[in-house]
Backbone as a ProteinNet text record, in pm:
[ID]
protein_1_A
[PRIMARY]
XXXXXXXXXXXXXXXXXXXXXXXXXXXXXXXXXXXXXXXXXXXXXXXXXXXXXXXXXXXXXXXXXXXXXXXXXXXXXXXXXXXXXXXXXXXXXXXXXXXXXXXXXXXXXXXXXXXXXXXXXXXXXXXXXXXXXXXXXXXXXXXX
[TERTIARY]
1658.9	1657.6	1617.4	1665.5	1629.8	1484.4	1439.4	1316.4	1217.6	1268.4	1146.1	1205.3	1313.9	1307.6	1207.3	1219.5	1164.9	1015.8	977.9	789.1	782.6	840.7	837.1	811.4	901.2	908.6	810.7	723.6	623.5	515.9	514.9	359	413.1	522.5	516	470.1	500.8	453.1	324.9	260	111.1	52.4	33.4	-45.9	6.5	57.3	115.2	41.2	17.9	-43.4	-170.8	-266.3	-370.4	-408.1	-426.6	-453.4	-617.3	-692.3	-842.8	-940.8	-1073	-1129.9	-1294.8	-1324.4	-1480.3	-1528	-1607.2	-1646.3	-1805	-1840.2	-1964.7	-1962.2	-1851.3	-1900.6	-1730.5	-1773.1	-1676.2	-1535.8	-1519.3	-1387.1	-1314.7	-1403	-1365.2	-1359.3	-1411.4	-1384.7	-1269.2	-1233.3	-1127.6	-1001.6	-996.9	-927.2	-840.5	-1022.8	-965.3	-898	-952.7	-910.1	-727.1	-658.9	-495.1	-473.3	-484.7	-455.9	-477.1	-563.3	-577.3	-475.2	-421.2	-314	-184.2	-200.1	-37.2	-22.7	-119.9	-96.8	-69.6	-158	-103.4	41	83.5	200.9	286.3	313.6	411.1	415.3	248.8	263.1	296.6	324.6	393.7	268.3	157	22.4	26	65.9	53.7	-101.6	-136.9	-264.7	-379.1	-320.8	-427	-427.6	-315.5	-315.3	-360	-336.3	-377.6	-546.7	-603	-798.5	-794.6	-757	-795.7	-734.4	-664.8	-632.1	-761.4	-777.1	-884.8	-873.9	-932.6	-880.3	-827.6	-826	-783.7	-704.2	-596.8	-468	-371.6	-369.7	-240.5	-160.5	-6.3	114.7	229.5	264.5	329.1	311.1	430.5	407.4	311.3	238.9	190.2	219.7	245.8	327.6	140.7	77.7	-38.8	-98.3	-180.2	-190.7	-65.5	-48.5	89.3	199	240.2	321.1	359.9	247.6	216.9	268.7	182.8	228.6	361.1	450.4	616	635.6	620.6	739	688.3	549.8	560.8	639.4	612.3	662.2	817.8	877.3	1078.7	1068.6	994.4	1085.6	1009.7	953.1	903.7	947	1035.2	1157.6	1287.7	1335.6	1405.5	1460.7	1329.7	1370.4	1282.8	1356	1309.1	1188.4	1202.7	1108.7	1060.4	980	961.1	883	891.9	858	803.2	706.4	716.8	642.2	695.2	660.7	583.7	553.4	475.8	509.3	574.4	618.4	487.1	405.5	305	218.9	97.7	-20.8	-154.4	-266.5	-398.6	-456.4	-597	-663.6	-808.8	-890.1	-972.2	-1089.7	-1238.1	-1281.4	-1311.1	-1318.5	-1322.9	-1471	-1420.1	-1549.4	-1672.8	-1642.6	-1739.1	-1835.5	-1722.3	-1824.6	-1749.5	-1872	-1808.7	-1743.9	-1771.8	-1689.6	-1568.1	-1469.6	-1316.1	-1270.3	-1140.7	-1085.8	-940.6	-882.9	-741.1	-644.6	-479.9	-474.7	-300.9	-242.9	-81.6	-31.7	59.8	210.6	335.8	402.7	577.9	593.8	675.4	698.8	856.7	866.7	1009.8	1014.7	1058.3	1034.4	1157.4	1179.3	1319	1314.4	1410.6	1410.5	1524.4	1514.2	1620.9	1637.9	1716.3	1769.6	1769.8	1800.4	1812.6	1737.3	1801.6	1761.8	1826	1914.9	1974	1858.3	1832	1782.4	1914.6	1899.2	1946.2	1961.6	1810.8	1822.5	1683.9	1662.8	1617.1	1568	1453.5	1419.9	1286.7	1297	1171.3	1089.1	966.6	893.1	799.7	737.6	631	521	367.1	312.5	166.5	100.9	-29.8	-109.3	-149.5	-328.6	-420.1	-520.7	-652.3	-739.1	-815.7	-913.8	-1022.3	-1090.1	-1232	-1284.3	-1424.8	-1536.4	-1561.9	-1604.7	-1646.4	-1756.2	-1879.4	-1957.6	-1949.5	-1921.9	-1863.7	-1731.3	-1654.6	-1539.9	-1403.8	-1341.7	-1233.8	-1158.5	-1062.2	-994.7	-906.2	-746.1	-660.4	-632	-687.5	-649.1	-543.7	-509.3	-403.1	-280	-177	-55.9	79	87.2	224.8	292.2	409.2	521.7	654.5	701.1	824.9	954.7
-370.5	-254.9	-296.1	-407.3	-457.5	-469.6	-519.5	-545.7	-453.2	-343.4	-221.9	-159.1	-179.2	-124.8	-168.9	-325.9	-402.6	-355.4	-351.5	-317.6	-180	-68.1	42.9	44.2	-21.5	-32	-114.6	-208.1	-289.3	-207.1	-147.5	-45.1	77.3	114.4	199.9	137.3	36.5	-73	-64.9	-56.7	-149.1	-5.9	104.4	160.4	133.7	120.1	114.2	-23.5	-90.7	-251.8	-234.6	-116.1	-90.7	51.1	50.4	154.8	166.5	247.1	241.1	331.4	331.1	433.5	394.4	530.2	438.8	396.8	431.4	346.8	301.4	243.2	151.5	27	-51.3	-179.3	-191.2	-325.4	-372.9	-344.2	-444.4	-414.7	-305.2	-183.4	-63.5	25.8	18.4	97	41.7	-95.1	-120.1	-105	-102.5	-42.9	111.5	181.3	330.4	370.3	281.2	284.6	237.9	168.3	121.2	255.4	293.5	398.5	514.3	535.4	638.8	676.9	518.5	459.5	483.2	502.6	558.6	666.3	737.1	876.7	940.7	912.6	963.9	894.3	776.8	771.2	805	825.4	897.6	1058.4	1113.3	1270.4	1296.4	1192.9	1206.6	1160	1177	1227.4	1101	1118.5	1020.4	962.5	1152.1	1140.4	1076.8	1099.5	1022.7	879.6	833.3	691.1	651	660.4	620.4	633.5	711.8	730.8	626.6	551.4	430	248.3	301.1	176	141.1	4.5	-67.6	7.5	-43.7	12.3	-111.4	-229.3	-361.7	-406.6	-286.4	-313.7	-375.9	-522.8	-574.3	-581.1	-564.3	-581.9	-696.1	-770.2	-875.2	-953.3	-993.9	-1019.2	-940.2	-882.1	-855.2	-659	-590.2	-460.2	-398.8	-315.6	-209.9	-77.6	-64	139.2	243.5	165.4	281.5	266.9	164.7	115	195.5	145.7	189.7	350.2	453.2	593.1	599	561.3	542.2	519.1	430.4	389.4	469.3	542.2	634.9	752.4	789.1	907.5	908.9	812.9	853	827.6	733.6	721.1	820.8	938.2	1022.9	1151.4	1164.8	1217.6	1153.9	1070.8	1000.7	1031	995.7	1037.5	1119.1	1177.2	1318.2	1285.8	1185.5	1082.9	955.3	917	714.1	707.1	610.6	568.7	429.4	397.7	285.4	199.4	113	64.6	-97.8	-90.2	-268.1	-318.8	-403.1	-528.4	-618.9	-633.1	-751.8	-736.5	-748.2	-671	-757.1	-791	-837.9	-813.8	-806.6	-735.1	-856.1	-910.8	-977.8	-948.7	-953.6	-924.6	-1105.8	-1133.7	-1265	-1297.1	-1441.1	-1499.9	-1550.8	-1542.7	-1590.1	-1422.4	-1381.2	-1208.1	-1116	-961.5	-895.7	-792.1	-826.9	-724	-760.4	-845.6	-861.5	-890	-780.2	-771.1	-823.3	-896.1	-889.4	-845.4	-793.4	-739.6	-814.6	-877.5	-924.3	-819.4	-830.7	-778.4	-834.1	-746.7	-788.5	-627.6	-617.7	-411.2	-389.5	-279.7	-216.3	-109.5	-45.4	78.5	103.3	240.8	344.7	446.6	503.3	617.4	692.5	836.3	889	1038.8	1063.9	1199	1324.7	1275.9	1411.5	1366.8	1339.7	1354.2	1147.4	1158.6	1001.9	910.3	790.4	698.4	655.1	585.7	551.6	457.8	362	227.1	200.2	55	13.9	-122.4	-206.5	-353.9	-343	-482.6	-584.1	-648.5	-673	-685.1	-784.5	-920.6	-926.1	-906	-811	-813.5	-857.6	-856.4	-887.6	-832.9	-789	-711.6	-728.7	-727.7	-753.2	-615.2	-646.2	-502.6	-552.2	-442.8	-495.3	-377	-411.3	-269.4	-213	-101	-11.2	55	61.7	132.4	140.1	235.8	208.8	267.6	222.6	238.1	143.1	120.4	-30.8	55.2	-43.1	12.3	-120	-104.6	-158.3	-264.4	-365.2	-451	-520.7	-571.6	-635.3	-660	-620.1	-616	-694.1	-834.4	-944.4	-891.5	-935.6	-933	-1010.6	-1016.9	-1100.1	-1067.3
1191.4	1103.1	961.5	898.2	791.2	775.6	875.3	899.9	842.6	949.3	950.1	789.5	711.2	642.1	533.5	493.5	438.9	416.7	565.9	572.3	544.1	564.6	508.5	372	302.7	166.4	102.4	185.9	159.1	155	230.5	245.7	160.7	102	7.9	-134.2	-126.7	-262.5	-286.9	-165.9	-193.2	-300.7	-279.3	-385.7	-561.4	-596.4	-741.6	-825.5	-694.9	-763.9	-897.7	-875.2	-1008.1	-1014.7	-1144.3	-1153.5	-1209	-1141.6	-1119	-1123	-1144.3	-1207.8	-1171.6	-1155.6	-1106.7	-975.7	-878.2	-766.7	-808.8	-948.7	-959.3	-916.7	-892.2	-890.1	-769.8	-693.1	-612.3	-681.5	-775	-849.4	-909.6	-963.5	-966.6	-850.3	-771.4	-605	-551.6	-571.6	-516.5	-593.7	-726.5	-814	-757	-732.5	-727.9	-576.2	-542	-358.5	-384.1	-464.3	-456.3	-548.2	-619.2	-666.7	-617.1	-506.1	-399.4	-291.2	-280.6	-163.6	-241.3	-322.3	-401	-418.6	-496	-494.6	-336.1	-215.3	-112.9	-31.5	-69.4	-21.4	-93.5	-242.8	-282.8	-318.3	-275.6	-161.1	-65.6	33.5	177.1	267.9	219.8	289	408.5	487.7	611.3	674.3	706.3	732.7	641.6	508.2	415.7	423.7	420.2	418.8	503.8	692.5	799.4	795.2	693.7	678.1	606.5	500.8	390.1	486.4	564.7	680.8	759.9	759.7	833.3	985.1	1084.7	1212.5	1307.8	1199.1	1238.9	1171.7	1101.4	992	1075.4	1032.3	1061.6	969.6	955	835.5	937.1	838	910.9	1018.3	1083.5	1267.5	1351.2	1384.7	1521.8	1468.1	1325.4	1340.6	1281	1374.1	1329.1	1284.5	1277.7	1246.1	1327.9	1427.8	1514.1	1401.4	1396.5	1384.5	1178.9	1128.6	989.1	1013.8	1114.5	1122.2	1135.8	1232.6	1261.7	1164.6	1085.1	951.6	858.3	825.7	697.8	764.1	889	924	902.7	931.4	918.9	782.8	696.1	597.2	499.3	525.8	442.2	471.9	626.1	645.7	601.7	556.6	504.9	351.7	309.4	156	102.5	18.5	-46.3	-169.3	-222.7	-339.1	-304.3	-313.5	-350.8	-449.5	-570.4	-644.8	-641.1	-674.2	-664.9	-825.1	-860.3	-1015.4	-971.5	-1037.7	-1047.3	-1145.6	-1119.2	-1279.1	-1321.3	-1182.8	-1221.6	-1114.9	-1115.5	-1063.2	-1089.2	-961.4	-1023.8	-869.9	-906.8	-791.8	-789	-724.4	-755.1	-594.9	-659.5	-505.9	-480	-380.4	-279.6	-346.7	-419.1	-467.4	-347	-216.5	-107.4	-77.5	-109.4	-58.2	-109.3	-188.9	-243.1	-85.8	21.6	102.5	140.2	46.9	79.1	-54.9	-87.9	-186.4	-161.3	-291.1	-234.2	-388.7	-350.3	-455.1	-441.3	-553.8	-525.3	-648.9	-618	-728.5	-728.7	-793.3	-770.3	-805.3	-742.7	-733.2	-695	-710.1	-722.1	-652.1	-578.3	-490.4	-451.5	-487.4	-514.5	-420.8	-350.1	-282.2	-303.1	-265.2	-309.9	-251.9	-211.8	-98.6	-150.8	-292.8	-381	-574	-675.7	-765.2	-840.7	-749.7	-830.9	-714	-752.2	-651.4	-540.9	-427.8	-360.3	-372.5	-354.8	-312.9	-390.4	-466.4	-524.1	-441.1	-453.5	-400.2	-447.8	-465.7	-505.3	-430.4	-441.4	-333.7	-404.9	-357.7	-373	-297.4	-304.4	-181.8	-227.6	-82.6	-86.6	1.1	-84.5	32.3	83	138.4	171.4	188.3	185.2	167.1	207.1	323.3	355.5	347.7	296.6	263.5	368.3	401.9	535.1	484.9	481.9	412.5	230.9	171	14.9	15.7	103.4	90	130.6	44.1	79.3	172.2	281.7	361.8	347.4	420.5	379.1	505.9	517.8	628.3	703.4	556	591	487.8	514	424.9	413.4	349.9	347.6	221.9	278.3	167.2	190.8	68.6	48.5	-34.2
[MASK]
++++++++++++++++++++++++++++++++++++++++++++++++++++++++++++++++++++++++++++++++++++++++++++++++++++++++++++++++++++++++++++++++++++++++++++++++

């Protein structure tokens, strides 16, 4: 249970890491693409997020796109808010090729049933991002 809570809360993290503007150049598309990924997970938007997921999204051990739908789905029945803040944030595209981006933080992500938070944790995570046409999609997602 810890577990799945953990990665829930990991993939609620990942959008907050930049904030972004622009799809001219690699680094600004991928900018606007984590900031795309936040605004729809802290709208609920399930379906949105599961469109910006690779179709080869792995998160952790062996857990994938199913897996990603199950855990936004309860915990967006779960809690009534998530927030999520970034203490520390950098996004860089892969000096071998501009079609892989990766993005780390350290983040904070709050939930809450009604108007006080519940539960608070820290996260550090890490992303990967691979281009699909001109558009980043979210491959792969670690955290700690």
């Amino acid at each position: 249970m810890m577990r799945f809570r953990r990665l829930v809360l990991a993939l609620l993290l990942a959008p907050m890491l930049l904030a972004g503007c622009g799809k001219t150049d690699p680094q600004a598309a991928l900018e606007a693409a984590v900031q795309e990924l936040q605004g729809n997970l802290e709208a609920k938007k399930t379906g949105a997020v599961m469109d910006q997921l690779h179709p080869s999204f792995q998160a952790g051990e062996g857990m994938d796109r199913e897996w990603a739908n199950r855990t936004m789905t309860l915990m967006f029945l779960r809690y009534a808010s998530v927030r999520i803040i970034a203490v520390t944030r950098s996004s860089r595209i892969d000096p071998g090729t501009s079609q892989v981006g990766h993005t780390e933080a350290q983040v904070v992500v709050t939930g809450a049933q009604g108007l006080n938070p519940e539960r608070a944790a820290p996260y550090a995570v890490k992303l990967q991002w691979r281009r699909d046409g001109s558009d980043w999609k979210l491959i792969e997602l670690r955290w700690e």
